[in-house]
C-alpha positions in Angstrom: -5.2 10.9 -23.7 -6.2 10.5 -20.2 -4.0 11.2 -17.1 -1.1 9.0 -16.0 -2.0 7.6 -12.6 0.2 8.9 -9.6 3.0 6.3 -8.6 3.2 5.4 -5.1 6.7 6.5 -3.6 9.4 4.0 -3.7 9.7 2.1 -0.2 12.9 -0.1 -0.2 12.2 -3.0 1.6 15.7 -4.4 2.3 19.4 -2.8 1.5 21.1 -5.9 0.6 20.8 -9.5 0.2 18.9 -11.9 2.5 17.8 -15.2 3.1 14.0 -16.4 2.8 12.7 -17.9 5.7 8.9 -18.6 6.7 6.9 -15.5 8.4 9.8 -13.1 7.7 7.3 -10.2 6.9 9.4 -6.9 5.3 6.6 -4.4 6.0 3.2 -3.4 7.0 0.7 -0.7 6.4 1.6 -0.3 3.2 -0.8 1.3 0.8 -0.2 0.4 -3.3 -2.2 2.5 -6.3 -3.5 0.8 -9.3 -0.3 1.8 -10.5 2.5 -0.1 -9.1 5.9 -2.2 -9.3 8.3 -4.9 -7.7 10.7 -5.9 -8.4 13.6 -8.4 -7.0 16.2 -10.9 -8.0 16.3 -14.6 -6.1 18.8 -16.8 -6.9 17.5 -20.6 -5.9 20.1 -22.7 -4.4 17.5 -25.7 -3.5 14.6 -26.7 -4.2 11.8 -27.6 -2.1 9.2 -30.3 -2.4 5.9 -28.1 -1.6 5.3 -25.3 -2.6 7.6 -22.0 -1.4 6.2 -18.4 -1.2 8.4 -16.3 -2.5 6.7 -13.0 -2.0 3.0 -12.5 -1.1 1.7 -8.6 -0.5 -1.6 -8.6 0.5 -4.2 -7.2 2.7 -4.4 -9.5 4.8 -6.1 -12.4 3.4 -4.4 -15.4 2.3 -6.6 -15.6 -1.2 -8.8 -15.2 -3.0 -10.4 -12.1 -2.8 -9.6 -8.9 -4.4 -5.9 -7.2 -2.7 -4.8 -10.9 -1.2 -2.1 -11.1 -3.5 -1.5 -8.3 -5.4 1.0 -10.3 -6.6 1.9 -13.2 -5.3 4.9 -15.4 -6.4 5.7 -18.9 -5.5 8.0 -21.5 -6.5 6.1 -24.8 -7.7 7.0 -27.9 -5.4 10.3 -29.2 -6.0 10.9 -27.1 -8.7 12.4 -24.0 -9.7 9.5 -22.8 -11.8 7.6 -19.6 -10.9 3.8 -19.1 -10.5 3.2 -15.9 -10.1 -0.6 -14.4 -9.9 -2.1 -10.6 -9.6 -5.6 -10.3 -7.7 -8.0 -8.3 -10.3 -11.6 -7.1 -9.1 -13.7 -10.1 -9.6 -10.3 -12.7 -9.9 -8.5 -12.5 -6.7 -6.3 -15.2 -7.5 -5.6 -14.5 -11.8 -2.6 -16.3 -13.1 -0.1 -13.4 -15.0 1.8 -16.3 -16.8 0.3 -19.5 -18.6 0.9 -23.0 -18.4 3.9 -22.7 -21.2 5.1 -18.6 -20.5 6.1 -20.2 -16.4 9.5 -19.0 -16.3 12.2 -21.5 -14.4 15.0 -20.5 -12.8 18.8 -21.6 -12.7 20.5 -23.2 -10.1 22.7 -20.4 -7.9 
């Protein structure tokens, strides 16, 4: 069997809850393996009628290129439905759920 990649340490972003609000970066410099995980919980109280970034962690770029959003997760406009993609070498952009998996959240 071939080696388990090495895990990145855990860096905790925040120690309790907080509101989203636009720009509000968490962190830079950060440095992820191939090897990684988030995770979260949102609860939505609204919704919004374009789109709304949830998280983005990226190198920079905004998309589409390999390490723009590695992952990136958004709530479709005026909805509570998630869209949530994972750059991949050659797919910078690549959908993780399809058309009918789009999970949508309850109301908080």
């Amino acid at each position: 069997p071939s080696p388990t990649p090495p895990r990145a340490p855990a860096v905790l972003l925040s120690s309790g809850p907080f509101q989203l609000s636009r720009g509000n970066e968490l962190a830079s410099g950060l440095s992820l393996t191939t090897s990684f995980s988030l995770s979260f919980t949102i609860t939505p109280n609204t919704t919004r009628g374009e789109w709304s970034n949830i998280v983005h962690v990226t190198n920079g770029d905004n998309c589409c290129s390999y390490g723009s959003r590695v992952p990136a997760v958004w709530f479709f406009g005026g909805t509570r439905t998630l869209y949530v993609v994972d750059g991949q070498p050659g797919r910078g952009n690549d959908e993780v759920c399809g058309w009918y998996e789009r999970p949508t959240l309850d109301m908080g």
